[in-house]
C-alpha positions as CSV (number, residue, x, y, z in Angstrom):
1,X,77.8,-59.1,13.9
2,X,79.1,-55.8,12.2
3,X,77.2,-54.0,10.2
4,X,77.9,-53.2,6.8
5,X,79.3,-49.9,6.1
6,X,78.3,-47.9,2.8
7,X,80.1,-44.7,1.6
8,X,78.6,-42.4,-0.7
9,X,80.9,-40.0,-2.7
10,X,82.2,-38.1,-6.1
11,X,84.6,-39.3,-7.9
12,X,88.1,-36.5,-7.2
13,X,88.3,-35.5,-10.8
14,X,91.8,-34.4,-10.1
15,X,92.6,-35.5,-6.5
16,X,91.9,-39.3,-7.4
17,X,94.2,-39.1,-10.5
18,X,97.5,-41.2,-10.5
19,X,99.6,-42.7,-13.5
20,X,101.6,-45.5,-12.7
21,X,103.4,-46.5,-11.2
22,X,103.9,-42.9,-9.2
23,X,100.0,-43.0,-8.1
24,X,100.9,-45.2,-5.2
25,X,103.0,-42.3,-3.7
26,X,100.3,-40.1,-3.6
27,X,97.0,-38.9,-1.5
28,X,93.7,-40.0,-3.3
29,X,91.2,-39.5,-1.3
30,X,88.5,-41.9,-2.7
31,X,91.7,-45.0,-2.3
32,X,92.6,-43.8,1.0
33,X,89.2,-43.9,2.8
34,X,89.2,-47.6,1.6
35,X,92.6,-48.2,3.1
36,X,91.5,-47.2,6.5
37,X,92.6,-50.5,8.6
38,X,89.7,-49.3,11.4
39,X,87.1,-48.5,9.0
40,X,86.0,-51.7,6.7
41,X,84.1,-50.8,3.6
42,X,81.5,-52.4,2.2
43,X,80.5,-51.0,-1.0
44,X,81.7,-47.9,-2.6
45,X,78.8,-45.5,-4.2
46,X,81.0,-44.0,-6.7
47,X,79.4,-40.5,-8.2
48,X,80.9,-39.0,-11.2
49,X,80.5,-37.4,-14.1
50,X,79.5,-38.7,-17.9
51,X,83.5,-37.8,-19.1
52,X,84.8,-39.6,-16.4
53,X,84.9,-42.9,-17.4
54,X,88.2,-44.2,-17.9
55,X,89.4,-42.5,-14.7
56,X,86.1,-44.4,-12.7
57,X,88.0,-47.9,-14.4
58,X,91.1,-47.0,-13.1
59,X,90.1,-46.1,-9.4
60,X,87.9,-49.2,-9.0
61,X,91.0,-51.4,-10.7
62,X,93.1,-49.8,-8.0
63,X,90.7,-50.4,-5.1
64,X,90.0,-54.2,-6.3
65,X,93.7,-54.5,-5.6
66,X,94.3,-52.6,-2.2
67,X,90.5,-53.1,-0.7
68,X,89.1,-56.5,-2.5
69,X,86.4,-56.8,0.4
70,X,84.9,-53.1,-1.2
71,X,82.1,-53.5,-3.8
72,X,82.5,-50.1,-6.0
73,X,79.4,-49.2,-8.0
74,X,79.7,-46.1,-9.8
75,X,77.3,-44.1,-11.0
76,X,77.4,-41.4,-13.8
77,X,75.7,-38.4,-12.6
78,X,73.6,-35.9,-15.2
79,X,75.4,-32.8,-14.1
80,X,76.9,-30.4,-16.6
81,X,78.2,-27.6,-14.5
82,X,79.5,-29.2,-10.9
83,X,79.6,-25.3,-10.1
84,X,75.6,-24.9,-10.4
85,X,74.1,-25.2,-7.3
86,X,70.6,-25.6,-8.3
87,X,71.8,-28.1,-11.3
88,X,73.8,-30.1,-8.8
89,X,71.4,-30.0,-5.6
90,X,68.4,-31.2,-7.8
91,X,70.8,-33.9,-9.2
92,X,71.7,-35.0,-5.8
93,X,68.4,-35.2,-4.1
94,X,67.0,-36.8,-7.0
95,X,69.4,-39.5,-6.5
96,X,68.6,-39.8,-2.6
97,X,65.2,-40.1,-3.2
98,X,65.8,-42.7,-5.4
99,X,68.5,-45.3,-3.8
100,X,67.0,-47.8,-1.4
101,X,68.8,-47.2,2.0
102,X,68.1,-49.7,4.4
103,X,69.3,-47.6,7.6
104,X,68.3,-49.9,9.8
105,X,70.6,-53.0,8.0
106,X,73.8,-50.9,6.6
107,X,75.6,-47.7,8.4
108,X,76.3,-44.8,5.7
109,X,79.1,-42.6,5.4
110,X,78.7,-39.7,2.8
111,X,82.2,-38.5,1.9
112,X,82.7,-35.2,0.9
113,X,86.3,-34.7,0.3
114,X,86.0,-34.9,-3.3
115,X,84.1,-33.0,-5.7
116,X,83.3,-29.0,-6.5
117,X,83.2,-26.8,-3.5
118,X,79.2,-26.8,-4.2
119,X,78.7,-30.6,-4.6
120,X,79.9,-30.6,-0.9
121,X,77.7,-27.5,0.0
122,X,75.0,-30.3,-1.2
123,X,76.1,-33.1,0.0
124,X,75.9,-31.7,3.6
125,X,72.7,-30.1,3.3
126,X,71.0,-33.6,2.1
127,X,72.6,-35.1,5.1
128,X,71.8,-32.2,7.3
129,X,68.4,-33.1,5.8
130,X,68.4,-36.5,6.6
131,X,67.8,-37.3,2.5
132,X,70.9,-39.1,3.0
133,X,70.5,-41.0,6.2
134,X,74.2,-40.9,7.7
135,X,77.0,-39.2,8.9
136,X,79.6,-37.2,6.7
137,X,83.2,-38.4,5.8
138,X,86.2,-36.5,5.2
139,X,90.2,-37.7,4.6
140,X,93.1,-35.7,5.2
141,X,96.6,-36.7,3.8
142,X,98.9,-38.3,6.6
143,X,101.5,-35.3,7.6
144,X,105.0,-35.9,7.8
145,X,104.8,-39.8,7.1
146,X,106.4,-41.5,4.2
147,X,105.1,-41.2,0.8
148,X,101.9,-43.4,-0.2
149,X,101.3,-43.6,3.5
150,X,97.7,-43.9,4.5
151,X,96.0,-40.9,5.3
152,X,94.0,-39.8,8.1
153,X,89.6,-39.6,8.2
154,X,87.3,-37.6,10.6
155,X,83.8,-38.7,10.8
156,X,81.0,-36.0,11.6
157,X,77.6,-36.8,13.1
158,X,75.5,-33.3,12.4
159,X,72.9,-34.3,15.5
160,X,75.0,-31.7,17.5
161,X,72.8,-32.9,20.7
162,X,75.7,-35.1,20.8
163,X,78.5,-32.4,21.1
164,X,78.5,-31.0,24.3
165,X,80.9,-28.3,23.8
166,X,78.9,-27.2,20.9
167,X,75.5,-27.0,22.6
168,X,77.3,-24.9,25.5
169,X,78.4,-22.4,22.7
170,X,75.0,-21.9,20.8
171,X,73.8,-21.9,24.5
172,X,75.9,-19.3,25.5
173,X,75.3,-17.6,22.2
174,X,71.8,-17.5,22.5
175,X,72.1,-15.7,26.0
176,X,73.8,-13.6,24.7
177,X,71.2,-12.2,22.2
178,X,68.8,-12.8,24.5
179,X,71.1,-10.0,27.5
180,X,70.8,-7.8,24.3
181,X,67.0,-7.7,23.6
182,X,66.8,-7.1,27.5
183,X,69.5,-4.3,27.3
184,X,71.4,-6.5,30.1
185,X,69.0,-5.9,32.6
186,X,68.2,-9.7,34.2
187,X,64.8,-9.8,33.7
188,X,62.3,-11.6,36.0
189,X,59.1,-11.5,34.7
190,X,58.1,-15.4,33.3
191,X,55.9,-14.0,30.6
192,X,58.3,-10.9,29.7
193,X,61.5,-13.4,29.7
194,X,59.0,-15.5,26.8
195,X,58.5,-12.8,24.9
196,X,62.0,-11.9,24.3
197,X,62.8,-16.0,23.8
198,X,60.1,-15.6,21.1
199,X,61.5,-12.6,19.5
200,X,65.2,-13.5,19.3
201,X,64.1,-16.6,17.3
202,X,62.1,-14.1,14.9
203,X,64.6,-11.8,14.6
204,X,67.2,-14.1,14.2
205,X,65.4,-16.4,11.2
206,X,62.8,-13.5,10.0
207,X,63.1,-10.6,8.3
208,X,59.2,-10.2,8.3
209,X,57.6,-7.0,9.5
210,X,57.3,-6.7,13.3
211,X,54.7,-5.3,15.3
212,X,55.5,-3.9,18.6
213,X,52.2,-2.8,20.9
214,X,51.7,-1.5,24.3
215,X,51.3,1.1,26.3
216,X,53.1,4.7,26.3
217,X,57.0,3.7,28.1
218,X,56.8,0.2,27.4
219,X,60.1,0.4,25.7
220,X,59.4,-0.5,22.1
221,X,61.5,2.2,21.1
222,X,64.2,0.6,22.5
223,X,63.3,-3.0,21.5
224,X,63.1,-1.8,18.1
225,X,66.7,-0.6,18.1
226,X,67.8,-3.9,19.9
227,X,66.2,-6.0,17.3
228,X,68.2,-4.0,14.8
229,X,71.3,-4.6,16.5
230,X,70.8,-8.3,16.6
231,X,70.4,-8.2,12.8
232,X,73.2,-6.3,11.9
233,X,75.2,-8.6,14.5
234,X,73.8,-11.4,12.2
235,X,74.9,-9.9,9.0
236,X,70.8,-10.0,7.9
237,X,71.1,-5.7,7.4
238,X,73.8,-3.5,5.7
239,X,72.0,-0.2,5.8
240,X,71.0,2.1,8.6
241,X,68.3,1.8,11.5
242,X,66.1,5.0,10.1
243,X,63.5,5.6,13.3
244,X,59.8,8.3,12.3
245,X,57.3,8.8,14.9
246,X,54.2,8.7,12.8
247,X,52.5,11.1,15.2
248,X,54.6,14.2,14.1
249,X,53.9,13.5,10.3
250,X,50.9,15.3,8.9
251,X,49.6,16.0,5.2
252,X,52.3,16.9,2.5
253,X,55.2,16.5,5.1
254,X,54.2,13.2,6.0
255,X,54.3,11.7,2.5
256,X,57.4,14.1,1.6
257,X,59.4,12.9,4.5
258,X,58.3,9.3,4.3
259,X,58.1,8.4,0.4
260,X,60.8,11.8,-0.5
261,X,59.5,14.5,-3.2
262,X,61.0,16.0,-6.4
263,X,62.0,19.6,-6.9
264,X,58.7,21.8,-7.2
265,X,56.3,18.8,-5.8
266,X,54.8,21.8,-3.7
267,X,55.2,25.4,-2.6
268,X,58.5,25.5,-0.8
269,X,60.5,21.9,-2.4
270,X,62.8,23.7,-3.5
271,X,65.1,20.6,-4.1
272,X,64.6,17.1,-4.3
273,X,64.0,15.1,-1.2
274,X,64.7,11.0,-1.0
275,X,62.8,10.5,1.9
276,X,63.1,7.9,5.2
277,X,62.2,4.9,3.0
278,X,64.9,5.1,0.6
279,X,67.4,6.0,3.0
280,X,66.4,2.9,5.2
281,X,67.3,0.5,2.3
282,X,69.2,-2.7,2.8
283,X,68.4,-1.2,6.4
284,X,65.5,-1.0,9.4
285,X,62.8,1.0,9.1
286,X,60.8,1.6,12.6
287,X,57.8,3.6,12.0
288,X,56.8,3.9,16.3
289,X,53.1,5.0,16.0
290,X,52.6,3.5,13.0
291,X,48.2,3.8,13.9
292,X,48.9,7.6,13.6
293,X,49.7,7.5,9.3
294,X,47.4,8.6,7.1
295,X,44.9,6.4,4.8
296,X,47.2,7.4,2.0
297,X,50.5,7.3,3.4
298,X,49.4,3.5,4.5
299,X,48.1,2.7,1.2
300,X,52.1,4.0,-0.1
301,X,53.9,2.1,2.7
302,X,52.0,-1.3,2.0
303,X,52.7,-1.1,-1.5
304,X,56.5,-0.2,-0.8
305,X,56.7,-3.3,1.6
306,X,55.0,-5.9,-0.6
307,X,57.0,-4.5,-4.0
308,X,60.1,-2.5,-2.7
309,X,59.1,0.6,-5.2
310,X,56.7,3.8,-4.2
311,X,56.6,7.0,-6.2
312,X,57.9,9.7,-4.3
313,X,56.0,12.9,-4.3
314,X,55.7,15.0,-7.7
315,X,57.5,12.0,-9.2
316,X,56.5,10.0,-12.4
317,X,59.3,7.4,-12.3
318,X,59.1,4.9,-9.2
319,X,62.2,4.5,-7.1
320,X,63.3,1.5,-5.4
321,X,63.9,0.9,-1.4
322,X,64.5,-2.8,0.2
323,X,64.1,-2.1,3.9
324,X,62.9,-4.1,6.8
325,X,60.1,-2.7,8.8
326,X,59.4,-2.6,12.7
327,X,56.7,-0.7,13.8
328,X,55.1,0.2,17.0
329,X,51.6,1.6,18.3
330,X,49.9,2.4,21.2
331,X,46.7,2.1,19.7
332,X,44.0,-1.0,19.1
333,X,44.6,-1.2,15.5
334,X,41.9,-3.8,15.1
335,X,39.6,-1.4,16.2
336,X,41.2,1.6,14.2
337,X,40.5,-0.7,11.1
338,X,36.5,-1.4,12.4
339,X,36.8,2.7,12.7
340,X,38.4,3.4,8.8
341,X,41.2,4.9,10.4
342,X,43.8,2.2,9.6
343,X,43.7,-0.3,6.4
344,X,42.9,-4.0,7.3
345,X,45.6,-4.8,4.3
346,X,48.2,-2.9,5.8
347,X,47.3,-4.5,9.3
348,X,47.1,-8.2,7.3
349,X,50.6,-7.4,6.2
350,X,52.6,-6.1,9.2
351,X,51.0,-8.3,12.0
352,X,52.6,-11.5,11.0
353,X,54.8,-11.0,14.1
354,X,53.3,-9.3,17.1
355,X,54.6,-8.6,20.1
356,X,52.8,-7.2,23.4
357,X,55.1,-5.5,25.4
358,X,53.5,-5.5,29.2
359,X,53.1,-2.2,31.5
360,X,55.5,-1.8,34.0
361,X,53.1,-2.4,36.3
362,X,52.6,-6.0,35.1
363,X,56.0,-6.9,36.0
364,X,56.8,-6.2,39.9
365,X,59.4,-9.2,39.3
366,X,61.4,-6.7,37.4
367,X,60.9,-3.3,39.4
368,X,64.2,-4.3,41.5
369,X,66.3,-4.8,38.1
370,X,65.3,-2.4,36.2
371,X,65.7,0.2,39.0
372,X,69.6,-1.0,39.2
373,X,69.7,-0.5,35.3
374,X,68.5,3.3,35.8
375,X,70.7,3.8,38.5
376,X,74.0,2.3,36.2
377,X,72.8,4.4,33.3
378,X,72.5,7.4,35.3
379,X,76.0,6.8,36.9
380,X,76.8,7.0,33.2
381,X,75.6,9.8,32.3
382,X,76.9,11.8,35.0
383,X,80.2,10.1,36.2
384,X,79.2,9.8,39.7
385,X,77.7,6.3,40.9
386,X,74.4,6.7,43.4
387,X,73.5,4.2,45.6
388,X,70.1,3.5,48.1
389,X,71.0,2.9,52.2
390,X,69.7,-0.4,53.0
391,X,66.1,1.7,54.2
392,X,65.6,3.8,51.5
393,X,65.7,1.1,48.8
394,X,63.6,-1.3,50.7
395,X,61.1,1.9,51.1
396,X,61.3,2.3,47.5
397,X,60.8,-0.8,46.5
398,X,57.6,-1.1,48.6
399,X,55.8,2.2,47.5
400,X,57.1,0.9,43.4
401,X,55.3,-2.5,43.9
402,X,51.9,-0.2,44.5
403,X,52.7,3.0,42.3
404,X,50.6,2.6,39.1
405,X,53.7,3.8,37.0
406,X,51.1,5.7,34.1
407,X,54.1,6.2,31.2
408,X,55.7,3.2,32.9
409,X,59.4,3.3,32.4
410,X,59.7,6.7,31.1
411,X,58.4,7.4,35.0
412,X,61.0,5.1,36.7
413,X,63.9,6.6,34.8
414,X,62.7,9.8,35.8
415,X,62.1,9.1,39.3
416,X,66.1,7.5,39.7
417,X,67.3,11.0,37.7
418,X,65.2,13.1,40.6
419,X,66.3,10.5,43.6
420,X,69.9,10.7,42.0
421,X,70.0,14.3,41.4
422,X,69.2,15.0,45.4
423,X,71.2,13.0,47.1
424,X,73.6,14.3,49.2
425,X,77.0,12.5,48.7
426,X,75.9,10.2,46.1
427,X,73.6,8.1,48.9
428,X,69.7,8.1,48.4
429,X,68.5,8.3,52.0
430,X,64.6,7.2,53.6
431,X,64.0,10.8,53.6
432,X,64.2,11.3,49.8
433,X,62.4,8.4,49.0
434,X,59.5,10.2,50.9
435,X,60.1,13.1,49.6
436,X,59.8,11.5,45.9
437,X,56.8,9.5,46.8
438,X,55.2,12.5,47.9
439,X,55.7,14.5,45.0
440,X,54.9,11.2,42.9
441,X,51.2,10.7,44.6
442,X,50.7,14.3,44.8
443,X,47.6,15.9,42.6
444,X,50.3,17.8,40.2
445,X,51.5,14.7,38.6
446,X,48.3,12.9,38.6
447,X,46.7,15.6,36.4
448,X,50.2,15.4,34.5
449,X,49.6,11.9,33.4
450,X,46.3,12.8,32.9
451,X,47.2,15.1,30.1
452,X,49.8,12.6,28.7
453,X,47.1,10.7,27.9
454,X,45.3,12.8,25.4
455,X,48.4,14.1,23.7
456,X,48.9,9.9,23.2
457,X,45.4,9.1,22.5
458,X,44.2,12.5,20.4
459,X,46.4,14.4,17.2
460,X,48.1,17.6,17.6
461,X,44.9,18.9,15.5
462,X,42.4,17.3,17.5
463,X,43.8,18.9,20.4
464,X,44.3,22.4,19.4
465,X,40.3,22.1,18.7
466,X,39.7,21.6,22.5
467,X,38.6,24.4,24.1
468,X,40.7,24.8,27.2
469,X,37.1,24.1,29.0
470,X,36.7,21.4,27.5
471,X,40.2,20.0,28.2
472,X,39.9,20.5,31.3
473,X,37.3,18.3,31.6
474,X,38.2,15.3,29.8
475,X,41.7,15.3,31.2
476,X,39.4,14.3,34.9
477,X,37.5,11.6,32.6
478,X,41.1,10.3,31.5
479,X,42.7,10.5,34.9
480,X,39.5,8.7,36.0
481,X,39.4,5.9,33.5
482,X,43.1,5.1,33.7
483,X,42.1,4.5,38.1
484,X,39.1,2.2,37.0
485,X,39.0,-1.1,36.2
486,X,36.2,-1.2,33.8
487,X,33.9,1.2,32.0
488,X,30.8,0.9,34.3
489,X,33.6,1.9,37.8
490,X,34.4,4.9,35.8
491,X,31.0,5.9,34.9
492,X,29.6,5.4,38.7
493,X,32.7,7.0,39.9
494,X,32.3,10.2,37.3
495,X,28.3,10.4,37.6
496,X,28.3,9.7,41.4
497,X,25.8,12.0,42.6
498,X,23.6,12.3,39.1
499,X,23.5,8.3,39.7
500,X,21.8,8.4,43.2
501,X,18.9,10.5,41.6
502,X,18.1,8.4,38.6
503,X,15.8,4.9,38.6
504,X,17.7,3.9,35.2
505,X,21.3,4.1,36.1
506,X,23.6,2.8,32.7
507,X,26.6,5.1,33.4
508,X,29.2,2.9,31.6
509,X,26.8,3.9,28.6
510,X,26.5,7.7,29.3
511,X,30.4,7.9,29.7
512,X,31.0,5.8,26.5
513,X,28.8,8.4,24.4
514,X,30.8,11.2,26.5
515,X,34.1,9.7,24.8
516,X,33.0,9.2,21.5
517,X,32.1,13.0,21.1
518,X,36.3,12.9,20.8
519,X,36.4,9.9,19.2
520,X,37.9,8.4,22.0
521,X,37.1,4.5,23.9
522,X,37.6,3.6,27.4
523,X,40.1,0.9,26.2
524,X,42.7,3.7,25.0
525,X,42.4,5.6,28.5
526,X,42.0,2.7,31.0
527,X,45.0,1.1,32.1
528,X,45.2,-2.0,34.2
529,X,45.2,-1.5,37.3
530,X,43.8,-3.3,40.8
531,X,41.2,-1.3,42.5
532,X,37.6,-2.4,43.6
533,X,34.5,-2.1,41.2
């Protein structure tokens, strides 16, 4: 047995019109749909408004004589402006909530031909909803055919599971957000691929703050610009991507370049100044380093994220800025906050979404790809493509997978620029991969990355402070700490010979009070790496 079929609909204040006996010759859409010689109707939920009532008598006369098997019902609607989408969307679910569908006995149609371009924008989100359990309706007039001829109807089901075509486009769309967060490299990491998944999602339906962390070359520079990219693609941003390492701002120039100043704020404004924030607005706003801001300058940036107004330097009228903020760090920011170097507010507001970007050296899936992306971008850059021989790249590859890689990609682009830049004829040969690994595992470029580490992990100020004696000797405690596995391997590696004299040996301990003479933890020097304890 058939089931009954019930369409829901408003009546066409204009489209449904007719006067005798002419209306026959014409399209009316709500007459039409009950024509359809494939398509019985059962009943007829007719929607209109309160003025409508003669025109409701008419229709339902004219359907009693073309469909007699439809029951009409109509229903007089308490809208007053059909153009009002909260009036009208509160009026429609108000009426879904309250008719007694029976899904499982009758089949609903919900026809929105008829009715204000916003009672259809309704209509399809109560369906899309499922308030209205059924499928959306909608009549065409019948082209070229003669006068009064029945029209045609197209019935959409919005579980787009069930459109194959469709799933392959949002499919291919989605890789194709997901090739831009990557930068087109094809990325084979499991838990990198994730993170990205994760992130499109969020950047796609968010415009929340996001926190990017990890290590020094991670890339979250260049995530940052990608995520900005794949919001402007999505019409979600108008303004500008406005990037500030945090590490270069310090005292009045921090809150002058961040927040802007007026003229005469301080010796030398000499003009006014708007500042990053207001020139991010309606844009992104990437603060990279953001553990490196002052207390105040975080106190002015939280209150310009949760109400889009700060006063500017020198000012005494608050301006307005309504940016979307990335951020980056290097830093353990929970423990920053345990230290009073960063505010737990400011953390509680821009940690909604974080995202750990993973060292290099915890993706050997990826070394391959990413090495083929630093040679195309160097062919770029210079015109002329370099390849490996078979040998060389295989020799690469090997020494890669074991290469601790301390700024991680900032490293491997440098290393493809050097290989690049000496090969003769464009070919990398076995000979200068070994001549790269050598310089690569030679003591110059350990201590190199050694001191990399404290211009990441101490301020400009902090460092200038150092005597060069004393530089000298925590740059060995960082190159040690980023070669050990855990605090106590560093601390028997950098006591070694004190330790064999001693009958209380706690040199994890002793090297911890070392570090926090510079304010420093074994966490922000160590980096993960496999090596015996």
């Amino acid at each position: 047995m058939t089931r009954p079929t019930v369409v829901i609909g408003f009546l066409g204040s204009t489209l449904d019109k007719g006067s005798k006996p002419k209306r026959w010759e014409r399209w009316r859409p709500t007459i039409d749909l009950c024509r359809q010689p494939e398509l019985p109707i059962a009943r007829l939920e007719l929607l209109h408004f309160p003025g409508h009532t003669a025109l409701v008598e008419q229709v339902a006369s004219d359907l009693a004589e073309v469909a007699p098997e439809t029951e009409v019902r109509p229903t007089a609607m308490r809208i007053k402006n059909a153009w009002d989408f909260e009036e009208v969307f509160a009026a429609l679910h108000d009426y879904a909530l309250g008719y007694p569908f029976r899904p499982e006995d009758e089949d609903y149609l919900i026809h929105v031909t008829t009715g204000s371009h916003v009672i259809q924008i309704c209509l399809f989100l109560l369906t899309e909803s499922r308030h209205f359990p059924g499928k959306l309706i909608q009549g065409s007039p019948a082209r070229g055919q003669p006068k009064g001829s029945v029209g045609r109807v197209s019935v959409i089901d919005l579980d787009l599971g069930r459109y194959d075509r469709l799933a392959q486009r949002f499919a291919a769309q989605r890789a194709r957000k997901l090739s831009l967060l990557k930068g087109g490299i094809p990325t084979r990491n499991a838990g990198y691929n994730r993170l990205i998944a994760e992130l499109e999602q969020v950047a796609t339906a968010s415009t929340a703050p996001i926190l990017f962390c990890g290590p020094t070359g991670a890339g979250k520079s260049n995530l940052a610009r990608r995520v900005y990219a794949l919001r402007q693609a999505a019409h979600h941003v108008r303004g500008r991507l406005v990037e500030v390492n945090c590490a270069t701002l310090r005292g009045d120039a921090a809150m002058s370049t961040l927040f802007g100043h007026v003229k005469g704020a301080f010796t030398g404004a000499a003009r006014d100044r708007p500042g990053l924030l207001r020139a991010a607005h309606q844009g992104v706003l990437f603060l990279d380093e953001v553990g490196e801001l002052g207390l105040d300058e975080q106190a002015m940036l939280l209150r310009a994220l949760e109400e889009k107004r700060f006063l500017p330097l020198g000012a005494d009228v608050e301006v307005e800025s309504d940016f979307q903020l990335l951020a980056g760090t290097n830093r353990d920011l929970e423990q920053a906050v345990r230290e009073g170097r960063f505010r737990e507010d400011l953390l509680a507001r821009i940690d909604l979404w974080t995202f750990r970007l993973p060292s290099l050296r915890e993706r050997p899936e990826d070394l391959e790809p990413n090495l083929d992306h630093e040679l195309e971008q160097t062919a770029r850059r210079t015109g002329q493509r370099v390849t490996f021989n078979r040998e060389a790249r295989e020799a690469f590859l090997a020494f890669a997978a074991r290469y601790p890689w301390p700024r991680n990609f900032r490293d491997l682009s440098a290393c493809v620029t050097r290989l690049a830049t000496l090969a003769p004829g464009g070919r990398i040969t076995r000979a200068g991969v070994e001549a790269e690994v050598a310089r690569l595992e030679g003591g110059g470029h350990v201590a190199g990355a050694a001191e990399g580490v404290l211009e990441e992990v101490l301020r400009p100020a902090q460092l200038a402070e150092l005597d060069r004696f004393d530089r000298v000797q925590l740059e060995e405690v960082a190159r040690v700490c980023r070669a050990s596995t855990s605090l106590a391997a560093a601390g028997r590696t950098l006591f070694q010979a004190s330790h064999r004299r001693r009958s209380t040996r706690n040199d994890g301990d002793r090297l911890r009070k070392y570090l926090a003479k510079y304010g420093l933890t074994f966490s922000e020097l160590a980096r993960a790496r496999p090596a015996p304890d």
